[in-house]
C-alpha positions as CSV (number, residue, x, y, z in Angstrom):
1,X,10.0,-19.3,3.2
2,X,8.7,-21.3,0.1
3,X,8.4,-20.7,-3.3
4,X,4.5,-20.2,-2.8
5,X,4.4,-17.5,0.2
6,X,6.8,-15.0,-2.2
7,X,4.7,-15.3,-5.4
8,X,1.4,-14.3,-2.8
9,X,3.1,-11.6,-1.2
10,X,4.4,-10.0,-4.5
11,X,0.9,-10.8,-6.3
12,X,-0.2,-9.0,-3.2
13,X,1.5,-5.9,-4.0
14,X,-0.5,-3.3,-6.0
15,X,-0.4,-4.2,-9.8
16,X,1.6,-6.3,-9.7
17,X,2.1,-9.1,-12.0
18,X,4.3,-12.4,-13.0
19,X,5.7,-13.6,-16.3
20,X,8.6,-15.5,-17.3
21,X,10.3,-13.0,-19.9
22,X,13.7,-14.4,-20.0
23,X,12.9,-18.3,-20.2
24,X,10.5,-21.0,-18.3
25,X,12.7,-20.8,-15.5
26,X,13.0,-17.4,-14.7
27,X,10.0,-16.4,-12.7
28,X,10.0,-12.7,-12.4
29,X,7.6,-9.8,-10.7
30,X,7.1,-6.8,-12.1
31,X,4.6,-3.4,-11.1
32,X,3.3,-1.7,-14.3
33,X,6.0,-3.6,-16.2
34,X,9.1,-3.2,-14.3
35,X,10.6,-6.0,-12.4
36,X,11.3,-5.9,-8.8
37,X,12.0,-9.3,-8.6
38,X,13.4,-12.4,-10.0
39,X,14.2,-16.0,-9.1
40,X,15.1,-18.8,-11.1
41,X,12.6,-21.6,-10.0
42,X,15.3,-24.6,-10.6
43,X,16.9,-23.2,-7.7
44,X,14.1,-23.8,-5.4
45,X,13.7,-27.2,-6.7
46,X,17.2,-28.2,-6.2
47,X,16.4,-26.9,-2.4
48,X,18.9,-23.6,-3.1
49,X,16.4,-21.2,-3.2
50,X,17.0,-17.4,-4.2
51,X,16.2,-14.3,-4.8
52,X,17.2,-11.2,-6.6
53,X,15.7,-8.0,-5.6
54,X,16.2,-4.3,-6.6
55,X,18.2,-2.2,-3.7
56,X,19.5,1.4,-3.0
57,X,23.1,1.0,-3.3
58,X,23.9,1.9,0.0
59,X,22.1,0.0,1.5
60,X,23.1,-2.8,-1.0
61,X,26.7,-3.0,0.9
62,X,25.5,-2.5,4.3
63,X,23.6,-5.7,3.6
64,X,26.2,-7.3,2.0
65,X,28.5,-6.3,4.6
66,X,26.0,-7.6,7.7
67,X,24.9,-10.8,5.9
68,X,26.5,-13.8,4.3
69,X,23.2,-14.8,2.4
70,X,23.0,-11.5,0.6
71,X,25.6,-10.7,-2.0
72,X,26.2,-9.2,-5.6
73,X,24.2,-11.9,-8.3
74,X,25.1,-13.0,-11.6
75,X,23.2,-10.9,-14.7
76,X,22.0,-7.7,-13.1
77,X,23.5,-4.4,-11.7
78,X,26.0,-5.4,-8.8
79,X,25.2,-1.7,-7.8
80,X,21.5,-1.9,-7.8
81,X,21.0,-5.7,-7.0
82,X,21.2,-8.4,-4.5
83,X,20.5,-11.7,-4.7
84,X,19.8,-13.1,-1.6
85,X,20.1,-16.9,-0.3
86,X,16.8,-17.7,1.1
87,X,17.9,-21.7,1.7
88,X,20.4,-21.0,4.1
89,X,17.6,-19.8,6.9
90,X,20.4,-16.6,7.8
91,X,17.2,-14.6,7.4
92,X,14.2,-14.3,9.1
93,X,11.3,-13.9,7.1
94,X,10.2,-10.5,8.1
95,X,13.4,-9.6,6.5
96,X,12.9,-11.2,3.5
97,X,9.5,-9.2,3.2
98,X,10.6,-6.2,3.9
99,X,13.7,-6.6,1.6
100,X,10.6,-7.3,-1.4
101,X,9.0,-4.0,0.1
102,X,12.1,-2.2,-0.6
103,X,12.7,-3.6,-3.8
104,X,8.8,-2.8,-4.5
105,X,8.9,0.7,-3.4
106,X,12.9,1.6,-5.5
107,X,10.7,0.7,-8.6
108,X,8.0,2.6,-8.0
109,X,10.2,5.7,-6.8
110,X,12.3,5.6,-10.0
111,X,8.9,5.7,-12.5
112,X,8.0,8.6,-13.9
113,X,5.4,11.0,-12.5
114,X,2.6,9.8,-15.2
115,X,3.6,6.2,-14.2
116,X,3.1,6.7,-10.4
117,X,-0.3,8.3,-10.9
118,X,-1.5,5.5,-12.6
119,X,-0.5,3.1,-9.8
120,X,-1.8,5.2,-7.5
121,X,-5.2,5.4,-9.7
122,X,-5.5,2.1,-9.7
């Protein structure tokens, strides 16, 4: 996957948006202004691409257990993070989506009620 086909598929997601909050590197998605993910473009352009994404921590280990490319990243939550390796081509791209689903949908469940009906309003 490249840098262009993540940045659709989260823009494709339902209010979602993309700023760079931290610095002009740090590209990062968020829905109604909470990230769900983040990667630091200088990675892609030094051909290491990754990832972070939000993840229920138990699934968090049995994916860090099951897959070299996905593992505990620098600056966020070890419990609620991963950062995932998407240079090494360990995982296949439906995986990759679905992991940005999950991270999509852990934001959206931890909002509060108000929050979720404006989503869903939209």
């Amino acid at each position: 996957m490249n840098i262009e086909q993540i940045r659709n598929y989260c823009l494709s997601k339902k209010a979602a948006t993309e700023e760079f909050p931290f610095d002009e590197n740090t590209l990062v998605f968020k829905v109604l202004g909470k990230m769900f993910l983040m990667t630091p473009l200088n990675t892609w352009e030094q051909g290491e691409a990754t990832i972070t994404l939000k993840c229920d921590p138990e699934y968090t280990e049995e994916l860090r257990s099951e897959y070299e490319s996905i593992y505990a990243g620098p600056y966020v939550s070890n419990k609620h993070w991963n950062t995932i390796d998407i240079y090494k081509d360990e995982l296949q791209p439906k995986l990759v989506l679905k992991l940005i689903d999950h991270s999509y949908d852990m934001v959206v469940k931890a909002m509060t009620k108000k929050m979720r009906n404006t989503l869903s309003d939209l």
